[in-house]
TIVO-50626 format. One record per atom (N, C-alpha, C): z, x, y; residue in three letters. Coordinates in steps of 0.2 Angstrom, whole numbers, plus 2048, in hexadecimal, padded with zeros to 3 digits. Each point is the difference from the previous one (the first is absolute). Layout:
% TIVO-50626
ZXYALA;...
END
This chain:
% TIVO-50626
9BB9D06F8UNK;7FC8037FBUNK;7FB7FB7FCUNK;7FB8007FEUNK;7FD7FE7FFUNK;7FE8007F7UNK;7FC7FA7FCUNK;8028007FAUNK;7FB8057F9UNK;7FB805806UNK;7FE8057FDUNK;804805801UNK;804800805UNK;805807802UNK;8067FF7FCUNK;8017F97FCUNK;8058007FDUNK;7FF7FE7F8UNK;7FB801800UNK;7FD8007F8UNK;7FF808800UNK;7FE803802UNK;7FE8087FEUNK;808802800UNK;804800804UNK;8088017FEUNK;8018007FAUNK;8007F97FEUNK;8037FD7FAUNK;7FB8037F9UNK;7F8800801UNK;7FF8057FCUNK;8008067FFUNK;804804805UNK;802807800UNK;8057FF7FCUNK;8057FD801UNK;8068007FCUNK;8017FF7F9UNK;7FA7F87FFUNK;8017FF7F8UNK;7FA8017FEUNK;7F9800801UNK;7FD8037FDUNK;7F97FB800UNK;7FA8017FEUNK;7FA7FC7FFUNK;8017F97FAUNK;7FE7FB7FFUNK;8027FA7FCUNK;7F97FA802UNK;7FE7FF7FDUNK;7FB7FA800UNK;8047F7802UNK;8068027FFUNK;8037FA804UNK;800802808UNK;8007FA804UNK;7FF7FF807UNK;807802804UNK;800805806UNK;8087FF803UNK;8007FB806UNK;8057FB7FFUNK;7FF7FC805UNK;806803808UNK;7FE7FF804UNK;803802807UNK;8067FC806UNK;803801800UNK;8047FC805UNK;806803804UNK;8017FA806UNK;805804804UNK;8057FB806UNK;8048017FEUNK;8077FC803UNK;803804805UNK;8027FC804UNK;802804807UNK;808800801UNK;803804806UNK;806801801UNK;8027F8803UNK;807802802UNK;8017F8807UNK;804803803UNK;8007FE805UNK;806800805UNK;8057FA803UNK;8057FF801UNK;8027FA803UNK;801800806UNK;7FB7FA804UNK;8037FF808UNK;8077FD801UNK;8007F97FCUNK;8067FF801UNK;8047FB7FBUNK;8077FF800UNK;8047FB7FAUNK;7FF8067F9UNK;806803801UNK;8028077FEUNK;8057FB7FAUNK;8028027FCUNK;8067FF7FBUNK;7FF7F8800UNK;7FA7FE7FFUNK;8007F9800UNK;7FB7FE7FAUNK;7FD8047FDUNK;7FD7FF7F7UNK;8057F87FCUNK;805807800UNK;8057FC7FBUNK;8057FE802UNK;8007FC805UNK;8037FC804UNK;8007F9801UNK;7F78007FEUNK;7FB7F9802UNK;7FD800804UNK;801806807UNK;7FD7FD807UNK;7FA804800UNK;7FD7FD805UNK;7FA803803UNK;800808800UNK;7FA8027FEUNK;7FF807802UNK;7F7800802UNK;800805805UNK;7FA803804UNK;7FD8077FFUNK;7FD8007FAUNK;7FC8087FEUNK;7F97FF801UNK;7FF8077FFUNK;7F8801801UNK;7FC8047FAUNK;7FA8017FDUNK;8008047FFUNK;7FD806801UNK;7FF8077FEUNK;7FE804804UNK;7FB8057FCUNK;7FA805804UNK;7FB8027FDUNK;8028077FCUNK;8048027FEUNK;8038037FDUNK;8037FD7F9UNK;8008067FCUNK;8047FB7F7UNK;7FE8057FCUNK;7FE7FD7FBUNK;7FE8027F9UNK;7FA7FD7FDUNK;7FC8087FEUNK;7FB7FD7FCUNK;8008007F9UNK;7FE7F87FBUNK;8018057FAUNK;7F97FE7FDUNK;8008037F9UNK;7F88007FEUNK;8058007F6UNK;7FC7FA7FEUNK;8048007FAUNK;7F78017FAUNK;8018017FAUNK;7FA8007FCUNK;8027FE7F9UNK;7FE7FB7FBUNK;8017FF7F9UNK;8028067FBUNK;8048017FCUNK;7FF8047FAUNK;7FE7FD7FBUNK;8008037F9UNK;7FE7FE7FCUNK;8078007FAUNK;807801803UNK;8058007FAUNK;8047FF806UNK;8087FC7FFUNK;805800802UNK;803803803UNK;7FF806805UNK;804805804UNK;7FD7FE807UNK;805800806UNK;7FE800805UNK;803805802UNK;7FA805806UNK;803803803UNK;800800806UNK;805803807UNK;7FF7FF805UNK;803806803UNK;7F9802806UNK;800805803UNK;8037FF808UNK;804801803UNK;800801807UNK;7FE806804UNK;7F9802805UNK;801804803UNK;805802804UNK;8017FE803UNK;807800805UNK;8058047FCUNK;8047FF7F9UNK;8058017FCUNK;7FD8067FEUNK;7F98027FDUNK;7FF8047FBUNK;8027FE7FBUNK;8017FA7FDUNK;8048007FAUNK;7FB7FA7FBUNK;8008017FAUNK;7FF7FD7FBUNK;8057FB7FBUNK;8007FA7FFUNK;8037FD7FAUNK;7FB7FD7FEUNK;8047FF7F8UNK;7FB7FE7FAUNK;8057FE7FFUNK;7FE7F87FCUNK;8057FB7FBUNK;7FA7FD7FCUNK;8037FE7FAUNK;7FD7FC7FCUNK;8017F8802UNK;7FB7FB801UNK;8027F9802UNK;8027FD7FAUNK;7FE8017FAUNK;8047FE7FAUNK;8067FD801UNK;804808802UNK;8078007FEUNK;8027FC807UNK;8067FE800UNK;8057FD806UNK;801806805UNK;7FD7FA805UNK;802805806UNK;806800802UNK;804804803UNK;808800806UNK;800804804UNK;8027FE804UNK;803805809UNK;8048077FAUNK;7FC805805UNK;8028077FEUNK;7FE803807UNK;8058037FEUNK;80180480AUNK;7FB807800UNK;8008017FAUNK;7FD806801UNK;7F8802801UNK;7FE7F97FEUNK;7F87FD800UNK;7FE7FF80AUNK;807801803UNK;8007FE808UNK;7FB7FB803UNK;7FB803803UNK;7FA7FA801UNK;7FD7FB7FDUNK;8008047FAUNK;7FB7FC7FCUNK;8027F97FDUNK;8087FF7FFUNK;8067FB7FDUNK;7FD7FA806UNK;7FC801806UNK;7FC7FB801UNK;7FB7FC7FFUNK;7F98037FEUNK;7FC800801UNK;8027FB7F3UNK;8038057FEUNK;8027FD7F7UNK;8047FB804UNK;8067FD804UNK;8027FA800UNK;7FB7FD800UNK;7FB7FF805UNK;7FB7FA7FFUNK;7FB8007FAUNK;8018047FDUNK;7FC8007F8UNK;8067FD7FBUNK;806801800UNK;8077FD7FDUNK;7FF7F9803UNK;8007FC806UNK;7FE7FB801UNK;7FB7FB7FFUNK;7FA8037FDUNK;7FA7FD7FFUNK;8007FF7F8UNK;8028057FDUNK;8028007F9UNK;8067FB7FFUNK;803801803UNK;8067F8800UNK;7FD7F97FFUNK;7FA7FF807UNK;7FF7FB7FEUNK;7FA7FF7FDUNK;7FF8027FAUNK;7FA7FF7FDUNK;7FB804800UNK;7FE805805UNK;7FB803801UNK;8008067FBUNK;7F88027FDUNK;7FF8067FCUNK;7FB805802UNK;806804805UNK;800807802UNK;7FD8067FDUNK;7F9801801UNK;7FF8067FEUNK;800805801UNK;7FE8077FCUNK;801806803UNK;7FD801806UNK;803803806UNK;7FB803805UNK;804808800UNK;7FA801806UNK;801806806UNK;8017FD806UNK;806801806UNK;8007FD805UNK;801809805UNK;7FD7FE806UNK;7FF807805UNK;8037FB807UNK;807804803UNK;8027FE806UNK;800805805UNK;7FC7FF804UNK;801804805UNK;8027FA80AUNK;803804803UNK;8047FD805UNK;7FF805807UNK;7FF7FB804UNK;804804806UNK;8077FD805UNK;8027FC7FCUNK;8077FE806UNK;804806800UNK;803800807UNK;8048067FEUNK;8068017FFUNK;8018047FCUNK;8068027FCUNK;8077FC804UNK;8047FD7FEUNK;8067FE803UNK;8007FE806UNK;7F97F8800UNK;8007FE805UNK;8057FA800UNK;8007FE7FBUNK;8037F9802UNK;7F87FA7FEUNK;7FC8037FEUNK;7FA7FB7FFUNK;7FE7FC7FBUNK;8038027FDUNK;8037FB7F9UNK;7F98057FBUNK;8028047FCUNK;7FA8027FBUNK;8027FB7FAUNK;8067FF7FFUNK;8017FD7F8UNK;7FD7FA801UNK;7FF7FD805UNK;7FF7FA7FFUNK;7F5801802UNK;800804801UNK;7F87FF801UNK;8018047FCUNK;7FF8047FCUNK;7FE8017F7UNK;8027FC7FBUNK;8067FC801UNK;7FE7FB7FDUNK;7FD7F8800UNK;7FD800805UNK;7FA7FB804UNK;7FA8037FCUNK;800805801UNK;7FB8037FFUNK;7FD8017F7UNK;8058047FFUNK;8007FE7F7UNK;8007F77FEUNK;8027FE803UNK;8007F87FEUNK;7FA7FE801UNK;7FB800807UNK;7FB7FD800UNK;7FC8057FCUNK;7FE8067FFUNK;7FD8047FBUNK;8017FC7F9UNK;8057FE7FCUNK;7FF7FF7FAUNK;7FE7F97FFUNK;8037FB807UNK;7FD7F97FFUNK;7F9800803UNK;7FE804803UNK;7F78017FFUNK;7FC7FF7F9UNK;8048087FEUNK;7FC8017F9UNK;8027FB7FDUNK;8057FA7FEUNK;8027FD7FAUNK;7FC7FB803UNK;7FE7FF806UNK;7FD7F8802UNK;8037FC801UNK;807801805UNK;8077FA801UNK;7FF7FF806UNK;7FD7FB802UNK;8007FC807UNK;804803804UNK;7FE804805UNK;800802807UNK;8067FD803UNK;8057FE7FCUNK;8057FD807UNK;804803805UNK;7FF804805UNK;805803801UNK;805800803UNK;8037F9800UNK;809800800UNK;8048017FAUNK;7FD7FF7FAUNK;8028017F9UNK;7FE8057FFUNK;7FC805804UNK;7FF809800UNK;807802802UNK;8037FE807UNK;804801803UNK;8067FE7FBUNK;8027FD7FFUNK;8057FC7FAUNK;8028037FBUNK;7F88027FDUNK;8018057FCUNK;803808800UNK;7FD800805UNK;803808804UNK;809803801UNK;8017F8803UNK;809800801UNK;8027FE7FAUNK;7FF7FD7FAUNK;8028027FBUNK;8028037FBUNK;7FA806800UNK;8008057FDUNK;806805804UNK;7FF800804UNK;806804805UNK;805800802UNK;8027FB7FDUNK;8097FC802UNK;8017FF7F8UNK;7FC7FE7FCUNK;8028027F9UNK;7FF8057FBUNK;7F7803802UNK;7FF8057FBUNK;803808802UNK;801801806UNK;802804805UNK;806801803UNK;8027F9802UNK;8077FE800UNK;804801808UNK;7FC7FF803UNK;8007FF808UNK;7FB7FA803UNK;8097FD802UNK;8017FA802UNK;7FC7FD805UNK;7FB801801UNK;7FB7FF807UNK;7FC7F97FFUNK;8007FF809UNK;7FA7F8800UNK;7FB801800UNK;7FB7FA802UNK;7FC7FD7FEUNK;7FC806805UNK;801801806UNK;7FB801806UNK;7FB8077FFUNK;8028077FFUNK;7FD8047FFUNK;7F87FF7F9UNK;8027FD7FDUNK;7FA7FD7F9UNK;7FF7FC804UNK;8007FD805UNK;7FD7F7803UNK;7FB804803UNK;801802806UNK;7FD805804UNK;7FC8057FDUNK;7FF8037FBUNK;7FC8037FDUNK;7F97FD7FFUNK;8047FA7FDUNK;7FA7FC7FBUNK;7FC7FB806UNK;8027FF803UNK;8007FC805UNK;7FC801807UNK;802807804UNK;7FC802805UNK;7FA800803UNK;7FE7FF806UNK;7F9802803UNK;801802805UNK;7FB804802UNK;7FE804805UNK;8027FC807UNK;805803803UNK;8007FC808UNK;8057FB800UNK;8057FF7FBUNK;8037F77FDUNK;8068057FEUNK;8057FE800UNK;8077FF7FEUNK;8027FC7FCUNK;8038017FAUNK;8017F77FCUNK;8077FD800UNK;7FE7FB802UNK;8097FE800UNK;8017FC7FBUNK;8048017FDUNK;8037FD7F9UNK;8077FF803UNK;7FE7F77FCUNK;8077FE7FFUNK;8037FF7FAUNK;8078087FFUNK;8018007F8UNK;8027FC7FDUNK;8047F9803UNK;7FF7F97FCUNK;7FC7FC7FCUNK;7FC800805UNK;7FB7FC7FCUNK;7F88037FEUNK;801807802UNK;7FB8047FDUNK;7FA7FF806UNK;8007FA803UNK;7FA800808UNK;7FF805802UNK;7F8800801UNK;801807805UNK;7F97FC804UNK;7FF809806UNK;7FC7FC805UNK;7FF807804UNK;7F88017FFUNK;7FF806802UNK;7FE7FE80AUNK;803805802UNK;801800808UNK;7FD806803UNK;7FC7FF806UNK;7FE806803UNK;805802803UNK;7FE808800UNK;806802805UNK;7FE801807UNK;8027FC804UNK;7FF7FE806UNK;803804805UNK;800806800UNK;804804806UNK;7FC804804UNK;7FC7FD802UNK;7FD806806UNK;7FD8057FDUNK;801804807UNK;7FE8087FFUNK;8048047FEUNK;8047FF7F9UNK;8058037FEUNK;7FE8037FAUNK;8028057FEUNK;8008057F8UNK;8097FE7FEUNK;7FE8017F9UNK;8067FC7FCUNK;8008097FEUNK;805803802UNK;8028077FEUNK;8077FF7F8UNK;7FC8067FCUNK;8078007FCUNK;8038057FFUNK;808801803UNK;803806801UNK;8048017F9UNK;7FF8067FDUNK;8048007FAUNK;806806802UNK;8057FE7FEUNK;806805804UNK;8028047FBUNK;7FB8017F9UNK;8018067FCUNK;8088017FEUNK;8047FC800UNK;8057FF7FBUNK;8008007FCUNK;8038047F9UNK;8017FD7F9UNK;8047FB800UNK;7FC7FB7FAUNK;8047FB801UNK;8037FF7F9UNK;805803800UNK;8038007F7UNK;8037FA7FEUNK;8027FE804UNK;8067FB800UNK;7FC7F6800UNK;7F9802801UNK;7FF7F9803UNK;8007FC7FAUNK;7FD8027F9UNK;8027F97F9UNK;8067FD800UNK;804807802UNK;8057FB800UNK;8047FE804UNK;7FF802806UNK;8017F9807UNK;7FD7FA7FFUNK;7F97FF7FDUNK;7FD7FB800UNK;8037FD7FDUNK;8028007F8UNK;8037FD7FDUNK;8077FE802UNK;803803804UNK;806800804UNK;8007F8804UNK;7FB804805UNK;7FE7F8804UNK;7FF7FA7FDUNK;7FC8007FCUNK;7FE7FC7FCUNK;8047FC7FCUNK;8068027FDUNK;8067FE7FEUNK;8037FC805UNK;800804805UNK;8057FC807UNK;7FD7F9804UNK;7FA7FF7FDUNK;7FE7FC802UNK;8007FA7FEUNK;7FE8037F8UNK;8047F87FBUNK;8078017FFUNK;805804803UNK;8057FD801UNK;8017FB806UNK;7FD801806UNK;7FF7FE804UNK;7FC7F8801UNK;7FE8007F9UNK;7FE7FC801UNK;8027F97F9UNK;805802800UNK;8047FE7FAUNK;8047FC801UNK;804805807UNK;8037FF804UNK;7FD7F7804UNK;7FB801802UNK;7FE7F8804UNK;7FE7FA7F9UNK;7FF8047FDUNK;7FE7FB7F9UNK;8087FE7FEUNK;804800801UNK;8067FD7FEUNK;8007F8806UNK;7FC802804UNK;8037F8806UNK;7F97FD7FEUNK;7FA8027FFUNK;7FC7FC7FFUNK;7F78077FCUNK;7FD7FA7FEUNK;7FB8027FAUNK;7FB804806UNK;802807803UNK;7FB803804UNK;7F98067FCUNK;7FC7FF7FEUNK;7FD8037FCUNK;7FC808800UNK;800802806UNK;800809804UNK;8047FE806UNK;803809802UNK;801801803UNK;7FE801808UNK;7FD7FF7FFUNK;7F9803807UNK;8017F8802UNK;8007FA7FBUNK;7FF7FC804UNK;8067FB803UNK;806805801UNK;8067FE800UNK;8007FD808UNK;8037FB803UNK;8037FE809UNK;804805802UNK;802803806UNK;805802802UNK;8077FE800UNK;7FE7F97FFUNK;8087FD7FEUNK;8018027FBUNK;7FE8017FAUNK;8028037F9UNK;804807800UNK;7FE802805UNK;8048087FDUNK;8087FE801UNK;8017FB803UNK;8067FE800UNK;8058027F9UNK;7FB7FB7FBUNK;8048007F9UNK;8008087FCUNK;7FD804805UNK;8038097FBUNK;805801805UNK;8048037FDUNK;809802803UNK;7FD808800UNK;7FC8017FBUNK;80180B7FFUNK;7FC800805UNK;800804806UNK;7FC802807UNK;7FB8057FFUNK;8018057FBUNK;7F88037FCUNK;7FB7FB7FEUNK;8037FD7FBUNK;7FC7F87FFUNK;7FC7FC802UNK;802800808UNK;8027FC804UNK;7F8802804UNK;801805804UNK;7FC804800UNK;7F98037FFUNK;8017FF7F9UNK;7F98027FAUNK;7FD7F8801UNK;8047FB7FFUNK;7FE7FA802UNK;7FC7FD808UNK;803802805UNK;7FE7FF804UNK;7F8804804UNK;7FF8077FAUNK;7FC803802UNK;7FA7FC7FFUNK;8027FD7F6UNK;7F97FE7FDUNK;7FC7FA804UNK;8077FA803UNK;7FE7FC803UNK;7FD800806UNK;802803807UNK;7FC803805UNK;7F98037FEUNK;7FF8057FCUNK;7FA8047FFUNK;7FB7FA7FEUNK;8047FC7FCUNK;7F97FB7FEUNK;7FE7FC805UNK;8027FD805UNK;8007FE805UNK;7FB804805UNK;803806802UNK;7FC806805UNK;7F78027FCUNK;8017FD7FAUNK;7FA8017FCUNK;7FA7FC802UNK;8047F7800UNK;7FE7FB801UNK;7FC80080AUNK;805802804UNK;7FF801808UNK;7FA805800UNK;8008067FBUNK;7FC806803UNK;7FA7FC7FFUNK;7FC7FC7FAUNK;7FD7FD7FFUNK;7FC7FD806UNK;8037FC804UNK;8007FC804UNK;7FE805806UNK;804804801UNK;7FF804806UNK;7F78057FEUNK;8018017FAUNK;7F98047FEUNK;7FA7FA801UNK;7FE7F87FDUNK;7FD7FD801UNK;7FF801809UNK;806800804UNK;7FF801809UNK;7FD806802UNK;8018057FCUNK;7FE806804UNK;804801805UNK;8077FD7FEUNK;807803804UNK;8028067FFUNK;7FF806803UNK;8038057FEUNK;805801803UNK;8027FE804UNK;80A800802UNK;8027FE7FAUNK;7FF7FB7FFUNK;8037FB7F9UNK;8008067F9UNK;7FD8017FFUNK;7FD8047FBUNK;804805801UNK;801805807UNK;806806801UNK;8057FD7FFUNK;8007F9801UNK;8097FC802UNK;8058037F6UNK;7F97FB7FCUNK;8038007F9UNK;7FF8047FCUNK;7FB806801UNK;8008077FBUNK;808804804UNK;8027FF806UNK;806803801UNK;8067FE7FEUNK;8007F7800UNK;80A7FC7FBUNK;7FD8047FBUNK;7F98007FDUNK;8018027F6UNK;8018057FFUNK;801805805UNK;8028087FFUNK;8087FF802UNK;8027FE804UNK;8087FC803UNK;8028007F6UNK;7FE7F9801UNK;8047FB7FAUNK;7FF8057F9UNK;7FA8067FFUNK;8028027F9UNK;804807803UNK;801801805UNK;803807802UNK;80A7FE800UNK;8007F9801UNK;8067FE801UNK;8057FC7FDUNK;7FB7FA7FFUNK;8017FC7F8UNK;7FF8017F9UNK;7FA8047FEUNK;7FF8017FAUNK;8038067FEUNK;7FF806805UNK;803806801UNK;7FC8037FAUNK;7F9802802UNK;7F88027FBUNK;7FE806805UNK;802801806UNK;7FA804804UNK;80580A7FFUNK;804801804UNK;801804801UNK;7FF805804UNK;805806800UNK;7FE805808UNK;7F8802801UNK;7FD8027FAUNK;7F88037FFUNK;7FC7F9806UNK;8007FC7FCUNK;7FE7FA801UNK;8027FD807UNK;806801801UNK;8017FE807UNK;7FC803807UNK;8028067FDUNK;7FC805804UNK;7FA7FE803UNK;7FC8007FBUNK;7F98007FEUNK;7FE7F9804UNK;8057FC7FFUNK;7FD7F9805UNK;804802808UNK;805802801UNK;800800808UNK;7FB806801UNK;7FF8037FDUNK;7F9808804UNK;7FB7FC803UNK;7FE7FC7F8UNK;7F87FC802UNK;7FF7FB805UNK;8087FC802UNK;8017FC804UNK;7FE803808UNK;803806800UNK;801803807UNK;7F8802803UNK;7FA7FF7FCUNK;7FA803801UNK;7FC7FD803UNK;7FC801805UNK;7FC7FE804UNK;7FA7FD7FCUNK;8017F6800UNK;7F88017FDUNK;8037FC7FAUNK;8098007FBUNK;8027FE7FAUNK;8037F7804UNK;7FD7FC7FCUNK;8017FA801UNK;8087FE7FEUNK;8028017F7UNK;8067FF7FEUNK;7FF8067FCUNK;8078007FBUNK;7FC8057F8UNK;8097FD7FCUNK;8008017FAUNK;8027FF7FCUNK;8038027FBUNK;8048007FBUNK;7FE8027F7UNK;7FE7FE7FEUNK;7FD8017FBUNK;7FC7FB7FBUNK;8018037F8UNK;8027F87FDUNK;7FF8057F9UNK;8078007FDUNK;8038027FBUNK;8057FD7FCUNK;805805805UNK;800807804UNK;804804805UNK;8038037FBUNK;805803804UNK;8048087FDUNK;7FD805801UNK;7FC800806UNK;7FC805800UNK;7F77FD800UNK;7FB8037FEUNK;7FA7FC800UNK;7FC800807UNK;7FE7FB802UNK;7FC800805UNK;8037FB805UNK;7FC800806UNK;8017FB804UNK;7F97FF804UNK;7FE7FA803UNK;7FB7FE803UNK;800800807UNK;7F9802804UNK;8007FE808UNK;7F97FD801UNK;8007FB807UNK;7F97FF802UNK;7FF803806UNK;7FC8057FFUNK;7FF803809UNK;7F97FC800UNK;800803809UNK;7F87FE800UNK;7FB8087FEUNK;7FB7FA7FEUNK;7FA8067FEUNK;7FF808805UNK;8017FF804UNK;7FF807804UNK;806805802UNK;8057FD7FDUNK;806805802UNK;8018017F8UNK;7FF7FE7FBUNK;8008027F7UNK;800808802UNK;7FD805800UNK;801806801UNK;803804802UNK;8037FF806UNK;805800803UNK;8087FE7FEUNK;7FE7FC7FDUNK;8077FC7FDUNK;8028047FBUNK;7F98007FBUNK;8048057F9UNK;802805801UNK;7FE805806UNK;801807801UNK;8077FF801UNK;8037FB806UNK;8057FF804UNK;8067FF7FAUNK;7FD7FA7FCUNK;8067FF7FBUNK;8028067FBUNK;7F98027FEUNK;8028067FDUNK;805805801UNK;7FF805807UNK;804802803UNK;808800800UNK;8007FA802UNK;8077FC803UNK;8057FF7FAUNK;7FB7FC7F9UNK;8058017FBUNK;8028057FEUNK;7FB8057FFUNK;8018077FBUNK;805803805UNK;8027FE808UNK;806803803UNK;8057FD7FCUNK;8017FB800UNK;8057FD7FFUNK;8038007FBUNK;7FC8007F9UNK;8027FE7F8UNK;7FF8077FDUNK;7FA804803UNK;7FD8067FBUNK;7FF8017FDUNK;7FB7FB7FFUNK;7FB7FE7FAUNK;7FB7FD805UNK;7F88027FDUNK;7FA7FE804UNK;7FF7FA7FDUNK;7FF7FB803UNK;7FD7FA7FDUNK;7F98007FFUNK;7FB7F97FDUNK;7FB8007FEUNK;7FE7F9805UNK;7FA802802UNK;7FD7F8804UNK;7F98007FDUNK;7FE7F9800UNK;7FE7FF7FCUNK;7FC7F7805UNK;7FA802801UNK;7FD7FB804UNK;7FC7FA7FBUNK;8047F97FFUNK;7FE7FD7FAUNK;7FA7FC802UNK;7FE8007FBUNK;7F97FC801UNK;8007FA7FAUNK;8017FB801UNK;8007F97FBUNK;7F77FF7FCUNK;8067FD7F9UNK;7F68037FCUNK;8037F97FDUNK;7F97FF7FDUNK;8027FA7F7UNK;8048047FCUNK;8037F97FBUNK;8048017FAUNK;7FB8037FCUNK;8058017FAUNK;7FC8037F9UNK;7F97FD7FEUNK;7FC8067FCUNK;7FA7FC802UNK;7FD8047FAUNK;7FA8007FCUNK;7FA8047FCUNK;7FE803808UNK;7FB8067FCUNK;7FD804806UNK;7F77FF7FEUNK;7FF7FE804UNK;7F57FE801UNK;7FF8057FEUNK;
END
């Protein structure tokens, strides 16, 4: 969309003004690999993707902001005056005012706007919208306020607001990836030390397909939280022999000190994946593609049987795409319980593939899935 296509929008909605509307657009992500590894410490490998959210925010002249989502049909208005708080009934918009509660926390003086979102990720992909609207709203108001451009403390800010204004417990990576992406580059971040290092994706003649297995996923906040829990117990558990500081970057000798065998488990997943994160790297700088099918298959293994995130939908979905003339490896991707999973075919059998997995699922689950051919763009950005 372009930023006369989404200025005449935004003036259709709120009306003509002598102040200027400024434009911008933050992208989905997907993850290749190092799954459940944000908040763990380890390595994770996302992309960003040309798909997201545009928004278009404009000055007012008094203390109300409102904000319109095309997507939702829906309007809220609050007064920035008063104290903002998580209200469930505001649904979408409780993100987009967390980062205005944030900004007002620390010092900033937030004025009235009109904000317009319009999106195209698709519905119940697993593509992270909370985290790219609020990338999005963040770098839109540190535009306007004049706050230095940093965008790891975009990303910071984002998980934040959303683990405490919102109140789901999520890492660093889906806001990292956001803020961070470019066209053609994967970023790997390391969630300890916040390093990162944008990497091409070095796979041949490959499409990175994303298969959405069209599950509702009711239950995922609070598996997340689930897991998440189980990890710092698990990792509580190794801090009692010695000062280990994440989990992800635990030895294999260590699972020794957890006795509970879920624990245990959850534990061993975090540490292998950050590992399989580290080798895919390696294999990708090669342009090893055995290597590369070798380790997108353990990460489907280890979250299907350690973590226990994937599920029949999901299982599915990954042996069908496996079976395909042309599929290199595929995977899940993404917090699971449903969601999506990944594959690399080569370029000329993609058509073919999607029809074929289509098919094969919709026998099997009876539910048609959604494919989705991704194409890697930049992070959040103003629009020219």
């Amino acid at each position: 969309m372009t930023k006369d296509e989404l200025t005449a929008r935004f003036v259709a909605q709120f009306g003509e003004s002598e102040e200027p509307v400024h434009c911008y657009f933050a992208p989905g992500r997907v993850n290749i690999i190092g799954e459940h590894q944000d908040y763990n410490g380890g390595h994770v490998f996302p992309a960003a993707l040309t798909v997201g959210i545009w928004g278009a925010m404009r000055v007012r002249s008094d203390k109300k902001v409102r904000l319109f989502s095309e997507n939702m049909d829906t309007t809220v208005e609050v007064d920035v005056s008063e104290p903002l708080r998580y209200d469930a009934t505001r649904d979408w918009a409780n993100y987009p005012l967390g980062i205005i509660d944030y900004l007002q926390r620390g010092g900033y003086e937030v004025p009235g706007m009109d904000f317009y979102f319009v999106g195209n990720l698709p519905a119940g992909a697993g593509l992270s919208s909370s985290a790219c609207i609020l990338d999005l709203t963040g770098y839109m108001l540190w535009d306007y306020l004049g706050v230095p451009l940093d965008m790891t403390k975009l990303a910071e800010m984002a998980q934040q607001v959303e683990f405490h204004f919102v109140g789901v417990k999520v890492g660093i990576m889906d806001q990292f990836a956001i803020s961070q992406g470019k066209a053609g580059h994967g970023v790997l971040l390391d969630c300890t030390t916040m390093n990162y290092e944008l990497v091409p994706l070095n796979w041949g003649d490959y499409r990175l397909i994303i298969m959405n297995t069209n599950k509702k996923r009711g239950l995922v906040d609070s598996k997340f939280n689930e897991r998440k829990g189980e990890c710092d117990a698990a990792l509580a558990e190794i801090q009692k022999h010695y000062p280990l500081t994440a989990l992800s970057l635990a030895k294999e000798s260590d699972l020794d000190y957890i006795a509970d065998e879920v624990l245990r488990r959850r534990a061993r997943h975090a540490l292998t994946e950050n590992l399989r994160v580290l080798r895919f790297m390696d294999a990708l700088r090669a342009g090893d593609t055995s290597e590369i099918a070798a380790i997108l298959t353990a990460s489907h293994m280890s979250l299907q049987q350690d973590y226990e995130v994937s599920g029949k939908e999901l299982d599915t979905m990954v042996t069908i795409a496996r079976q395909q003339p042309g599929c290199l490896a595929s995977r899940m991707t993404g917090a699971g319980f449903g969601g999506c999973a990944i594959a690399l075919v080569e370029t000329a059998q993609v058509d073919a593939f999607k029809e074929a997995v289509t098919t094969a699922y919709t026998k099997a689950i009876g539910t048609e899935p959604s494919m989705y051919e991704a194409e890697i763009g930049d992070g959040v950005h103003a629009l020219s």
